[in-house]
DRENPAMAR-670119 format. One record per residue (C-alpha): residue number from 1; chain; y, z, x. Coordinates in steps of 0.1 Angstrom, whole numbers, plus 2048, in hexadecimal, padded with zeros to 3 digits. Layout:
N
<node num="NUM" cadena="A" yy="Y" zz="Z" xx="X"/>
...
***
This chain:
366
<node num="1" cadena="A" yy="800" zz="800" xx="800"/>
<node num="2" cadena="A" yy="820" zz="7F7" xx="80C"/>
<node num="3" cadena="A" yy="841" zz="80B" xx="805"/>
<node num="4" cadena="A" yy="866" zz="803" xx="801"/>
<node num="5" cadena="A" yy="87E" zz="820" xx="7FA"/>
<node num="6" cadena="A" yy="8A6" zz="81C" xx="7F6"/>
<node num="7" cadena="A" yy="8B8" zz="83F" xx="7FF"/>
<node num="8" cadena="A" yy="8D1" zz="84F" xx="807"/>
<node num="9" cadena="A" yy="8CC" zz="86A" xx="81D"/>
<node num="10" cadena="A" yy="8DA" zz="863" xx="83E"/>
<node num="11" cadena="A" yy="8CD" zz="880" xx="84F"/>
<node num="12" cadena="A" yy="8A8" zz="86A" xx="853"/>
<node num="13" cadena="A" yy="8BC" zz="859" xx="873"/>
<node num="14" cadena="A" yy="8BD" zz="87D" xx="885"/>
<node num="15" cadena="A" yy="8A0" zz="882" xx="898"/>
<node num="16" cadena="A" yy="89A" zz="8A3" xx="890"/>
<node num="17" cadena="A" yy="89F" zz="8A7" xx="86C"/>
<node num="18" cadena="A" yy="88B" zz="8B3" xx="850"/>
<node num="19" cadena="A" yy="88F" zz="893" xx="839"/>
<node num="20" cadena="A" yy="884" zz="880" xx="85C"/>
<node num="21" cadena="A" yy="866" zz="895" xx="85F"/>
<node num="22" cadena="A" yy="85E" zz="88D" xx="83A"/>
<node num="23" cadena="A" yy="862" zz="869" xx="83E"/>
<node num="24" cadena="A" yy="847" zz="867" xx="85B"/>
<node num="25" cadena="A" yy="82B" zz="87B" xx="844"/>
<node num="26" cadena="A" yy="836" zz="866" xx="827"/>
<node num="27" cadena="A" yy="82D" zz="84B" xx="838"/>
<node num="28" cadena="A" yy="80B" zz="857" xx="844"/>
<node num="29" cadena="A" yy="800" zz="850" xx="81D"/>
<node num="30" cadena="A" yy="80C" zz="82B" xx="81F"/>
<node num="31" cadena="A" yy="802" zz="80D" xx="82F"/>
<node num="32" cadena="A" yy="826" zz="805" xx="836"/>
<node num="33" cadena="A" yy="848" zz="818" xx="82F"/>
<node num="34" cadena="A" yy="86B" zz="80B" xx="830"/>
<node num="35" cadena="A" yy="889" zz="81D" xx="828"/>
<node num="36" cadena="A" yy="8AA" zz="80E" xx="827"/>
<node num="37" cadena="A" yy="8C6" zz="827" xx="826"/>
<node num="38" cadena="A" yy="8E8" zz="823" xx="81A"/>
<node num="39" cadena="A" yy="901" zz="824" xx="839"/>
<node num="40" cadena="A" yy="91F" zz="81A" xx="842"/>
<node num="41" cadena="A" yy="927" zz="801" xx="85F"/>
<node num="42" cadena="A" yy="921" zz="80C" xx="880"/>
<node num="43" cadena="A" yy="929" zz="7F1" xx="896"/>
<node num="44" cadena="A" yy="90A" zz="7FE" xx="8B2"/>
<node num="45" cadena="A" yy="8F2" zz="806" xx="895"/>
<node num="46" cadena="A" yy="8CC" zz="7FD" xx="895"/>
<node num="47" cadena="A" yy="8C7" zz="7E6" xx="87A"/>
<node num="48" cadena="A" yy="89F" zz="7F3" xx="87E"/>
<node num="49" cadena="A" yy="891" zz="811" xx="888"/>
<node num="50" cadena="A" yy="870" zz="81A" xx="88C"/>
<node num="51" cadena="A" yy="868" zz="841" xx="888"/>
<node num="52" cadena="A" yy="83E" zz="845" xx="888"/>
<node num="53" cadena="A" yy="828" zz="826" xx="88B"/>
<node num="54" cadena="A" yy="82C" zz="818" xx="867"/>
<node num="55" cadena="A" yy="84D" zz="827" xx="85E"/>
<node num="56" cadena="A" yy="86F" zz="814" xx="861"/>
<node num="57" cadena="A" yy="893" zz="81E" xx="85A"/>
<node num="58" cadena="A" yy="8AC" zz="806" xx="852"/>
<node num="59" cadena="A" yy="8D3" zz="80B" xx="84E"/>
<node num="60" cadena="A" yy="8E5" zz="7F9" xx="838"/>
<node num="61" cadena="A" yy="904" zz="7F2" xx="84F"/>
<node num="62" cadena="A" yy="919" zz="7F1" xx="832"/>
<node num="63" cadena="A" yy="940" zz="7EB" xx="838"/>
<node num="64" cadena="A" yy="948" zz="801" xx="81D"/>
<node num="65" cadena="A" yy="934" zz="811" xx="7FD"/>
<node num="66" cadena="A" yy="93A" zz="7F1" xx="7E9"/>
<node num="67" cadena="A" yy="921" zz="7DF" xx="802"/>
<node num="68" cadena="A" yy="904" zz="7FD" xx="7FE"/>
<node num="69" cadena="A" yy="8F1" zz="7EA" xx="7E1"/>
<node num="70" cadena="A" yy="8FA" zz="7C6" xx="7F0"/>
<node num="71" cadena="A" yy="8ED" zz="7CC" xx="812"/>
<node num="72" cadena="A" yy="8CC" zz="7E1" xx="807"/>
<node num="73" cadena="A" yy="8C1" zz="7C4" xx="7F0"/>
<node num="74" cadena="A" yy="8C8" zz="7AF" xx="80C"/>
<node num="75" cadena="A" yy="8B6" zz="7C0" xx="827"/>
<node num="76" cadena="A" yy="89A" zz="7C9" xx="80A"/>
<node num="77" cadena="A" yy="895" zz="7A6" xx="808"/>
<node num="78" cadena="A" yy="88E" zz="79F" xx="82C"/>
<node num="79" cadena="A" yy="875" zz="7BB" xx="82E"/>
<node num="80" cadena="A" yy="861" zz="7AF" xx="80E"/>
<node num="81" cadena="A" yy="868" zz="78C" xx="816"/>
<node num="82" cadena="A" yy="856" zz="78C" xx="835"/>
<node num="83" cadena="A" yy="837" zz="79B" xx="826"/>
<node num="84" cadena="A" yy="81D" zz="78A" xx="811"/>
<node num="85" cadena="A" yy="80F" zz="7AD" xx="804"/>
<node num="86" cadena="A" yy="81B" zz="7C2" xx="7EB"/>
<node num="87" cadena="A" yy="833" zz="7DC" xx="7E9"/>
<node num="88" cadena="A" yy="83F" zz="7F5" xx="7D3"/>
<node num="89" cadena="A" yy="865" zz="7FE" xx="7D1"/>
<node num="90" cadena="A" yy="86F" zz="81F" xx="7CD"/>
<node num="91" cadena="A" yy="894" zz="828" xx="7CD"/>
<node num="92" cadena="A" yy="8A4" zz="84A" xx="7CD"/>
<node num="93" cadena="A" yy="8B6" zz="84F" xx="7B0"/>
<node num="94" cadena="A" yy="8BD" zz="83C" xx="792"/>
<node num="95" cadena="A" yy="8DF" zz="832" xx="79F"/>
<node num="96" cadena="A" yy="8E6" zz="81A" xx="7B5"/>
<node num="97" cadena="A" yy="8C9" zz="81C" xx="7CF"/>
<node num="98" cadena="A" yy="8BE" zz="817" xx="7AB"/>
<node num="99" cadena="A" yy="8D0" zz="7FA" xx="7A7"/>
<node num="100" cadena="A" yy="8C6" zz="7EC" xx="7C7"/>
<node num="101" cadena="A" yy="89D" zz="7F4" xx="7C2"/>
<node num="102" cadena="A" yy="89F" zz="7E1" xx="7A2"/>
<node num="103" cadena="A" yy="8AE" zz="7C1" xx="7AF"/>
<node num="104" cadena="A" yy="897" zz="7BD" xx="7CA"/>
<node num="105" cadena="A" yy="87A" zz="7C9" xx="7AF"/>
<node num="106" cadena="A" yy="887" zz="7A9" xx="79B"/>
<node num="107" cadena="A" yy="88C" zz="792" xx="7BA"/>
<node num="108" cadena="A" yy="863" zz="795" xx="7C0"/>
<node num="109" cadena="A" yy="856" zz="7A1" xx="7A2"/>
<node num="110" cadena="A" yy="84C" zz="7C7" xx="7AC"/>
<node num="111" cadena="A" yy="848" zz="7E5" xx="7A3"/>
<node num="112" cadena="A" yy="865" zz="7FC" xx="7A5"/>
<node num="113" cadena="A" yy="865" zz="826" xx="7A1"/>
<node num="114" cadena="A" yy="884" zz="836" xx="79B"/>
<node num="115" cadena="A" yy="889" zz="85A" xx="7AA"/>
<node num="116" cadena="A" yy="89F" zz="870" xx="797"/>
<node num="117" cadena="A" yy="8AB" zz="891" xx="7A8"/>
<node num="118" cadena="A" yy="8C3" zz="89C" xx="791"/>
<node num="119" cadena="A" yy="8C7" zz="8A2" xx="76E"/>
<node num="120" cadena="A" yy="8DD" zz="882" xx="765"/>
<node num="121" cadena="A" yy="8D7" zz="887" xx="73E"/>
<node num="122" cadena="A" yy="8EC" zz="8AD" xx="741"/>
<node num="123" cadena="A" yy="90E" zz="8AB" xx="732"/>
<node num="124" cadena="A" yy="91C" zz="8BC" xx="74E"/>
<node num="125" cadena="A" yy="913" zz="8A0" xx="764"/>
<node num="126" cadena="A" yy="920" zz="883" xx="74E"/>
<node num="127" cadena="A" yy="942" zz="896" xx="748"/>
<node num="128" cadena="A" yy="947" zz="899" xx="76D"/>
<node num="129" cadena="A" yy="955" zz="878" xx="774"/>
<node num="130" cadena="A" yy="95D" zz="855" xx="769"/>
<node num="131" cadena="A" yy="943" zz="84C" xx="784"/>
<node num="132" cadena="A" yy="923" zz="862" xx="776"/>
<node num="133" cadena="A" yy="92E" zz="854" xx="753"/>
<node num="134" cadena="A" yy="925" zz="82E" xx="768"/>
<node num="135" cadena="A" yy="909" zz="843" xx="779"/>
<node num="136" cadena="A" yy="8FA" zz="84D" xx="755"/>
<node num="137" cadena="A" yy="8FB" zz="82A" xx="749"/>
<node num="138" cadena="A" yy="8EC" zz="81A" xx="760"/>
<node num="139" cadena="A" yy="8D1" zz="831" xx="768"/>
<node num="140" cadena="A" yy="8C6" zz="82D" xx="741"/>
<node num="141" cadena="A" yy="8C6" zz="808" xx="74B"/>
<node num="142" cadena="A" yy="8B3" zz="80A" xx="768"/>
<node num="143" cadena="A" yy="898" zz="823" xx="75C"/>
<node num="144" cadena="A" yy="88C" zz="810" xx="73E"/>
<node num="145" cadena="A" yy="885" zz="7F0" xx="757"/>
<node num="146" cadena="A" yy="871" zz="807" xx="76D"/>
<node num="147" cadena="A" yy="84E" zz="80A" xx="773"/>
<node num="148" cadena="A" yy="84F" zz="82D" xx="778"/>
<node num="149" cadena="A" yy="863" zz="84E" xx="77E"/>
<node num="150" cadena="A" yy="85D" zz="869" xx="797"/>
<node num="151" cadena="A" yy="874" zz="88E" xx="78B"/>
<node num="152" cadena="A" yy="875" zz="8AA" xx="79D"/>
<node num="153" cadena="A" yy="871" zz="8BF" xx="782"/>
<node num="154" cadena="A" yy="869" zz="8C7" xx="761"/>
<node num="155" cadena="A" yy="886" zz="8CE" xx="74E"/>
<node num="156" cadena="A" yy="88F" zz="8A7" xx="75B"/>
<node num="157" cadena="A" yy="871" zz="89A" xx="751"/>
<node num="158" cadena="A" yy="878" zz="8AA" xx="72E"/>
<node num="159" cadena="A" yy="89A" zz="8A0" xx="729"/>
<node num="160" cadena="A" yy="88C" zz="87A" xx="72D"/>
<node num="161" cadena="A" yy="873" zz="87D" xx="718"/>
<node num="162" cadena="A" yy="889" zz="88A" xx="6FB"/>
<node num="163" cadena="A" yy="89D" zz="86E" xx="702"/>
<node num="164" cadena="A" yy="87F" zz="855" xx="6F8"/>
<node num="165" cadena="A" yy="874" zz="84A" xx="71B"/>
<node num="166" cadena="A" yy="84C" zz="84A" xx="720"/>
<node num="167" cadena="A" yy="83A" zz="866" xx="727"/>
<node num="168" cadena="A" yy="820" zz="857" xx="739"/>
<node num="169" cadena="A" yy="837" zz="844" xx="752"/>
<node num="170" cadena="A" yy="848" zz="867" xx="761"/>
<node num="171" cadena="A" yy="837" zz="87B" xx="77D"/>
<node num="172" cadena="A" yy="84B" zz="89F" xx="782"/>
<node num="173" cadena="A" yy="847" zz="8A1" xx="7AE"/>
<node num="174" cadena="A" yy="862" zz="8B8" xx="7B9"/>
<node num="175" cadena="A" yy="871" zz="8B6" xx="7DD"/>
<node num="176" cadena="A" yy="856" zz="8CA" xx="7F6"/>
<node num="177" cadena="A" yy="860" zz="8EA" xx="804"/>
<node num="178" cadena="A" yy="84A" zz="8F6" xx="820"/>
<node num="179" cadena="A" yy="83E" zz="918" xx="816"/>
<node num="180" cadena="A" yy="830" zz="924" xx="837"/>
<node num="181" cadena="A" yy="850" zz="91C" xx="84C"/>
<node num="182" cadena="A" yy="866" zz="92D" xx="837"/>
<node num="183" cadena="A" yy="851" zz="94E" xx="832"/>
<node num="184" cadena="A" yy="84A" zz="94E" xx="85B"/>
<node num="185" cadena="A" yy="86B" zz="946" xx="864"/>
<node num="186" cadena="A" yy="87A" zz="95F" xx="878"/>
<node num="187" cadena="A" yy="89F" zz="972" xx="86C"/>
<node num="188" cadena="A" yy="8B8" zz="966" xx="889"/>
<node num="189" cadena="A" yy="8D3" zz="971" xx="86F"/>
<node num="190" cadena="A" yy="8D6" zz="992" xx="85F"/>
<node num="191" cadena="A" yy="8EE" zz="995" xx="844"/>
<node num="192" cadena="A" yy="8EE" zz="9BA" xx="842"/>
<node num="193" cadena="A" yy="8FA" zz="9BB" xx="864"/>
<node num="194" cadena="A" yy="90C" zz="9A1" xx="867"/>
<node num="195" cadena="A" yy="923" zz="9AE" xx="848"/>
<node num="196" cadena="A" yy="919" zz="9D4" xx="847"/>
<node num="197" cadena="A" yy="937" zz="9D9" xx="832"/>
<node num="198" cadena="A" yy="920" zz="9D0" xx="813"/>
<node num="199" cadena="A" yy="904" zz="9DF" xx="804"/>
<node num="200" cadena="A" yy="8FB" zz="9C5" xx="7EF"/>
<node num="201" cadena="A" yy="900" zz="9A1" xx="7FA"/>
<node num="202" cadena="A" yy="8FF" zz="984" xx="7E3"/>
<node num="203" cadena="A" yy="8F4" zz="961" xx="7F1"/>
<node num="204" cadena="A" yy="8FF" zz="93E" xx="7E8"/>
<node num="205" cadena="A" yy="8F8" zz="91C" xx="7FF"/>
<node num="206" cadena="A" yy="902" zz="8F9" xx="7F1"/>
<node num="207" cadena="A" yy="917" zz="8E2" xx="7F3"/>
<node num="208" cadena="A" yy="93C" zz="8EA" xx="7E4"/>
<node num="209" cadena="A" yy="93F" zz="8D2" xx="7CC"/>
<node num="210" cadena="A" yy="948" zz="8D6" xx="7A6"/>
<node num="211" cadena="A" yy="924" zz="8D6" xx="79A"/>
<node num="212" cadena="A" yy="919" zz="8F0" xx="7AA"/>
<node num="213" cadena="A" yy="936" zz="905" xx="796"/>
<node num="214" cadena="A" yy="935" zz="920" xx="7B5"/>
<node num="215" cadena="A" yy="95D" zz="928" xx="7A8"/>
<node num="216" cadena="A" yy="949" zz="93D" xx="788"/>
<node num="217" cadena="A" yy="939" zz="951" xx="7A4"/>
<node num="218" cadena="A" yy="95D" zz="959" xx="7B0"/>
<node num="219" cadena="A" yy="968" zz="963" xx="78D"/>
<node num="220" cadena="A" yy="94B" zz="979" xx="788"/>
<node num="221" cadena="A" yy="950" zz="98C" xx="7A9"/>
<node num="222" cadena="A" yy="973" zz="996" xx="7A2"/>
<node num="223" cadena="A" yy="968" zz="9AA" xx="780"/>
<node num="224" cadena="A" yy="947" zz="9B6" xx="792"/>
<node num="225" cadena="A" yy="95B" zz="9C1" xx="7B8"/>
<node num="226" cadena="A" yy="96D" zz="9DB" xx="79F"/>
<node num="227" cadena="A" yy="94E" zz="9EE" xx="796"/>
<node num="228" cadena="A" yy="939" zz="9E7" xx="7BA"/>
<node num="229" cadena="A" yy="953" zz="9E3" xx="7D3"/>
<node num="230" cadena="A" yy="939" zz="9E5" xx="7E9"/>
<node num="231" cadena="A" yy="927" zz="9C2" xx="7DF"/>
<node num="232" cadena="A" yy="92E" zz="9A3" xx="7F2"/>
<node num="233" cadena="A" yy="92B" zz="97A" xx="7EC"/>
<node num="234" cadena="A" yy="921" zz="967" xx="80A"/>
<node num="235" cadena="A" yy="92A" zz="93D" xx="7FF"/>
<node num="236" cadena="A" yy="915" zz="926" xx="81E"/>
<node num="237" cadena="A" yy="91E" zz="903" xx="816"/>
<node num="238" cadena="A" yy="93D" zz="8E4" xx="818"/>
<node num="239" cadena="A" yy="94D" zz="8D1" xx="802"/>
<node num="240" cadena="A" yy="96A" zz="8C2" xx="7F2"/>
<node num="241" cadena="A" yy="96C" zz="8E3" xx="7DC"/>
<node num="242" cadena="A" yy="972" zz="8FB" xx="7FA"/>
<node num="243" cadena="A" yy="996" zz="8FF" xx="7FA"/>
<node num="244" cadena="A" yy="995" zz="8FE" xx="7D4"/>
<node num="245" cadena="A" yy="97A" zz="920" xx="7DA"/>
<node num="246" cadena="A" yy="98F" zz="932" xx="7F2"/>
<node num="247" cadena="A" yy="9B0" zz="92F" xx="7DE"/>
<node num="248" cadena="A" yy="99E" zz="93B" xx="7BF"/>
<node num="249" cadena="A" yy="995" zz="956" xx="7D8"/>
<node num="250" cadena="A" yy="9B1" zz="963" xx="7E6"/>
<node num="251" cadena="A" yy="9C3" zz="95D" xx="7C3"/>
<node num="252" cadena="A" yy="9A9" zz="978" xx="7B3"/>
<node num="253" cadena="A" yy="9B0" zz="98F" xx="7D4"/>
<node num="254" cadena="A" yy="98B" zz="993" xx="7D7"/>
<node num="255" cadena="A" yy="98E" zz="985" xx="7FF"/>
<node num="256" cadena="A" yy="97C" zz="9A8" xx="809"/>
<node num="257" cadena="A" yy="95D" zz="99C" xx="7F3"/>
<node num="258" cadena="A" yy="957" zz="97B" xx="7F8"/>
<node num="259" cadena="A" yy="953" zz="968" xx="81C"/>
<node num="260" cadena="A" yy="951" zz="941" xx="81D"/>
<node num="261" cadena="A" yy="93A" zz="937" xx="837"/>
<node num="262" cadena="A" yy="933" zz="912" xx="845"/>
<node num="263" cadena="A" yy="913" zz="900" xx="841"/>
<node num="264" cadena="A" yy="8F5" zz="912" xx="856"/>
<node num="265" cadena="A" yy="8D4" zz="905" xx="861"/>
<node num="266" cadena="A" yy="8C8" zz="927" xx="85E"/>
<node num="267" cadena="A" yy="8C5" zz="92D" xx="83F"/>
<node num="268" cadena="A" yy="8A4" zz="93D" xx="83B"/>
<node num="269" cadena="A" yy="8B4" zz="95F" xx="84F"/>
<node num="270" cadena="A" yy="8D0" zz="95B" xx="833"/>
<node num="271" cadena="A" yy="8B7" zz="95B" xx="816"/>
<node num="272" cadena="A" yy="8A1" zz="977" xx="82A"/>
<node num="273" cadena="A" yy="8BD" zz="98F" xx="82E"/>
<node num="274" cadena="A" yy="8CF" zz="98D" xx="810"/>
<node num="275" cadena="A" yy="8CA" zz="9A1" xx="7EF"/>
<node num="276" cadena="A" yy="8CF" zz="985" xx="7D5"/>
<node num="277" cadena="A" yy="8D1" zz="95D" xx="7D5"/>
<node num="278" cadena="A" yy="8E8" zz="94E" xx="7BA"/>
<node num="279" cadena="A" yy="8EF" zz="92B" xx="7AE"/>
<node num="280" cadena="A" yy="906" zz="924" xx="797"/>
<node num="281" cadena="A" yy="905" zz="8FE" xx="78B"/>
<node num="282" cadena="A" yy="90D" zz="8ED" xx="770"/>
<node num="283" cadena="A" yy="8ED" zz="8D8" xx="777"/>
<node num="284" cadena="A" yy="8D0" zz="8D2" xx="790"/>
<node num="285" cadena="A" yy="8B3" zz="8B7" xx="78F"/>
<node num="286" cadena="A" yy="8A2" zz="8CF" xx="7A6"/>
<node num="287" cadena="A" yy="8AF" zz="8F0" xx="7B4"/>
<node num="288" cadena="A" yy="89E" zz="8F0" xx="7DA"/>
<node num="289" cadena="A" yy="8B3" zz="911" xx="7E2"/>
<node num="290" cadena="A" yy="8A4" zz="921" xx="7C7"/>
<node num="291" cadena="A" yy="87D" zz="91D" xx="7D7"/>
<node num="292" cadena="A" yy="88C" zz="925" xx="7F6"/>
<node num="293" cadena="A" yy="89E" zz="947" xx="7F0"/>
<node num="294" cadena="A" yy="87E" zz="94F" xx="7DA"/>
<node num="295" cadena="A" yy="864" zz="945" xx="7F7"/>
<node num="296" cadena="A" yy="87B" zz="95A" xx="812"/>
<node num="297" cadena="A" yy="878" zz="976" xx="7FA"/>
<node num="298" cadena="A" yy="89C" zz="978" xx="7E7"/>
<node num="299" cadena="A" yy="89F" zz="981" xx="7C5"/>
<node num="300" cadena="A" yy="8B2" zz="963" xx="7B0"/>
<node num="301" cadena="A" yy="8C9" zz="95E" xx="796"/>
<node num="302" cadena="A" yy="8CE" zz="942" xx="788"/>
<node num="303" cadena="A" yy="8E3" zz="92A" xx="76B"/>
<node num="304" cadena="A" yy="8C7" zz="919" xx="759"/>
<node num="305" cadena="A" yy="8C8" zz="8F9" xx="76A"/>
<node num="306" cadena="A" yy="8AB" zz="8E4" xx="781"/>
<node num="307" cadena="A" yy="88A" zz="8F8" xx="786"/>
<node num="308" cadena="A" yy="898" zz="918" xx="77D"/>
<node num="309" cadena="A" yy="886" zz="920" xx="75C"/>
<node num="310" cadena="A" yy="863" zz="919" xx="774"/>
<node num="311" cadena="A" yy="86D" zz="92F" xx="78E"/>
<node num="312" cadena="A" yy="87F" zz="948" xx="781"/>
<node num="313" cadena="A" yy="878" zz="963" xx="767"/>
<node num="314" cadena="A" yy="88E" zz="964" xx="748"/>
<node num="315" cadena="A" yy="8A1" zz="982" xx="751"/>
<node num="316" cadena="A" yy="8AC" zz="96E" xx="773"/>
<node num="317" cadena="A" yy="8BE" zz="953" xx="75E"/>
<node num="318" cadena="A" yy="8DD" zz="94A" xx="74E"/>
<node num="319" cadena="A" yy="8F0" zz="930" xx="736"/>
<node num="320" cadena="A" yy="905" zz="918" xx="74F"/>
<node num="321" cadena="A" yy="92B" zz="920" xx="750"/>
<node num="322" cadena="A" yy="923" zz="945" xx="73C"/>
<node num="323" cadena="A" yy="938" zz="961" xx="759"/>
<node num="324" cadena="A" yy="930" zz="97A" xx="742"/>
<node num="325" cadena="A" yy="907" zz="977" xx="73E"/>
<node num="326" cadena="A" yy="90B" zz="96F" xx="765"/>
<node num="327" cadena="A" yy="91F" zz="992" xx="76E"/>
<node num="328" cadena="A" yy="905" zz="9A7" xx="755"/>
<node num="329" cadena="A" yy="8E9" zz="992" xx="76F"/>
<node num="330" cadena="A" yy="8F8" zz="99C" xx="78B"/>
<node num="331" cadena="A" yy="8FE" zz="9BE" xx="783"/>
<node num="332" cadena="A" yy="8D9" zz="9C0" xx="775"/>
<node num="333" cadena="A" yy="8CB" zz="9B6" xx="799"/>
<node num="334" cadena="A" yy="8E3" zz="9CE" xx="7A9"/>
<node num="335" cadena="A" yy="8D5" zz="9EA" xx="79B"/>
<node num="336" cadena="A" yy="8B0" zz="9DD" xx="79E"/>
<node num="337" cadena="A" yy="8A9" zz="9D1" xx="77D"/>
<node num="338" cadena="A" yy="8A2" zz="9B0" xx="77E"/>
<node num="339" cadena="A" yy="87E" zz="99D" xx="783"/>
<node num="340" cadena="A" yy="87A" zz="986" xx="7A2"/>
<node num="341" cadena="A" yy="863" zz="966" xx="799"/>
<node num="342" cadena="A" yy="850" zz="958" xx="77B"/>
<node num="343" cadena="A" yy="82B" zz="962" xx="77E"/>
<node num="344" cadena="A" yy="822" zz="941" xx="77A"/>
<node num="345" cadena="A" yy="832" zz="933" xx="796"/>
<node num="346" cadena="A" yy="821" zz="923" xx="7AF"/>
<node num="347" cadena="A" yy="82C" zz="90A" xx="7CB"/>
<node num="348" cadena="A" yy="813" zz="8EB" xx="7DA"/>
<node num="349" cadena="A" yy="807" zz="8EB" xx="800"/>
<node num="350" cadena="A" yy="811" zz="8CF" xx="80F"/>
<node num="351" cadena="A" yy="7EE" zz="8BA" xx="80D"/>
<node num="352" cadena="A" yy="7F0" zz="8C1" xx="7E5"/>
<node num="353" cadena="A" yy="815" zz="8B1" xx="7E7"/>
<node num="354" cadena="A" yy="80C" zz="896" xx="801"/>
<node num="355" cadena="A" yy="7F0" zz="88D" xx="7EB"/>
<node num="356" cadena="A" yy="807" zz="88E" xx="7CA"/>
<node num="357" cadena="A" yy="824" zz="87A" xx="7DA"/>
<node num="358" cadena="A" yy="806" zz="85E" xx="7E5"/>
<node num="359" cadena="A" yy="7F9" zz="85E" xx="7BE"/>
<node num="360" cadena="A" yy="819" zz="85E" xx="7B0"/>
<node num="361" cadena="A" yy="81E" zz="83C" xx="7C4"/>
<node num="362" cadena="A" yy="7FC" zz="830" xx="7BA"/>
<node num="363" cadena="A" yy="801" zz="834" xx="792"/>
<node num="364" cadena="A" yy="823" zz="81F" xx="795"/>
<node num="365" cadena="A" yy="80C" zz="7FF" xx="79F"/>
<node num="366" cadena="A" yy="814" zz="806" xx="7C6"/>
***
């Protein structure tokens, strides 16, 4: 079986990434896998890299984003072109590596699975931009020509479903989290030391950006910093909302309570040391953070977005955009009284995912 994938994540060209690591076992299951990756131009760029014996990386070179869909086709075209076998197409989202999967699909008459990583069918995410409104379109476009649909969770696969798409054409594979690594990594950041000021810390790690609604963790602080002055907010992550966050901050003169950190690769220690992981968005396809704070041993709260109603226990989740549900959470877990998992949670080893991810190609006519 031979693979084609259109993404986006440009971290695949860095040697040592995860998502680079993932590409090489990914394409231990195929016969061939290319992945084109939407880039911009870099004059000395590789237009082909090889990463393992029978896994290639292409950029798209793009002068600008208006090129990304143009210049995948194009390069998609090349790859398949050359080739008298078969191949199936898988693109990313439903967007425009969408966009570009389906084109190519139509140019040679293949099969083409859409991946959809985030819960495009929420209100929150269609009310977000004029963009997403485009995004939301399309990706009902897109979808019904597909062969098949690969979700990362439940509640996704759900929400299609109740919009009429097939049952039978959806497979629910979340993103893999290696459960071993986390639970034997070592702590190379305490919390509790590093801010011994607090006796209860409260973790957050995303990206800022307005989904993730992290400025509702702000506004519940300042009411609960009155009773537990003692309680801190740690926010890891960048983002165009970061200067939005630390005005909102220092507006609610709650500087003493909450620290703004930048991105970290150790994340792990954060999770490990920490008394409670939050997350806050409006929506989530997925929720990774979530199986990570809970694998490193943090208790969670979350809005009810992604996988958190598979994860979590009831009592560990609230109605998106509610502060006042969220600061009776919070205040529950600081005194002890809230549950950590769902007892019927259960993550996959990685031969059980490998081994899904291979079927789920197989069933789309791969």
């Amino acid at each position: 079986m031979k693979i084609l994938s259109i993404g986006l994540d440009r971290n695949i060209f860095n040697e040592n990434s995860e998502v680079r690591r993932r590409a090489v076992e990914y394409g231990r299951l195929a016969e061939e896998l290319h992945i084109i990756i939407f880039t911009k131009r870099k004059p000395e760029a590789n237009p082909k890299i090889q990463i393992s014996e029978n896994t290639f990386l292409y950029p798209t070179n793009s002068f600008s984003r208006w090129g990304y869909i143009f210049n995948a086709v194009k390069i998609a075209k090349k790859i398949i072109g050359n080739s008298f076998d078969k191949f199936l197409i898988t693109s990313q989202d439903p967007f425009e590596t969408g966009l570009a999967g389906w084109l190519a699909a139509q140019k040679f008459k293949l099969p083409l699975q859409l991946q959809i990583h985030t819960d495009f069918l929420s209100p929150y995410f269609r009310r977000e931009s004029f963009l997403n409104k485009i995004r939301v379109w399309l990706a009902k476009f897109l979808i019904s020509r597909a062969a098949c649909l690969r979700v990362v969770s439940e509640r996704i696969k759900k929400s299609l479903t109740a919009a009429g798409y097939p049952l039978n054409s959806i497979t629910v594979l979340p993103i893999f989290v290696d459960v071993e690594k986390i639970k034997n990594a070592p702590i190379k950041t305490d919390l509790r030391q590093k801010y011994p000021r607090f006796n209860f810390i409260i973790l957050m790690a995303s990206r800022l950006t307005r989904e993730k609604n992290i400025g509702l963790a702000v506004e519940a602080m300042a009411e609960i910093a009155k009773e537990y002055s003692r309680t801190g907010l740690i926010i890891v992550g960048n983002g165009p909302e970061q200067e939005n966050l630390k005005s909102r901050i220092s507006n609610l003169k709650i500087n003493e309570n909450i620290i703004m950190e930048n991105w970290t690769d150790d994340l792990v220690s954060y999770y490990k040391t920490a008394d409670l992981f939050l997350l806050t968005s409006n929506y989530e396809g997925y929720g990774r953070t979530i199986i990570e704070a809970v694998l490193s041993g943090c208790a969670v709260i979350s809005s009810d977005v992604g996988i958190a109603d598979e994860v979590l226990a009831k009592e560990n989740i609230f109605e998106p955009g509610d502060k006042k549900q969220l600061e009776q959470k919070i205040i529950q877990a600081i005194k002890g009284r809230i549950s950590f998992i769902s007892p019927t949670f259960k993550m996959p080893t990685k031969e059980e995912y490998l081994r899904a991810y291979q079927k789920s190609w197989e069933n789309c006519g791969g």
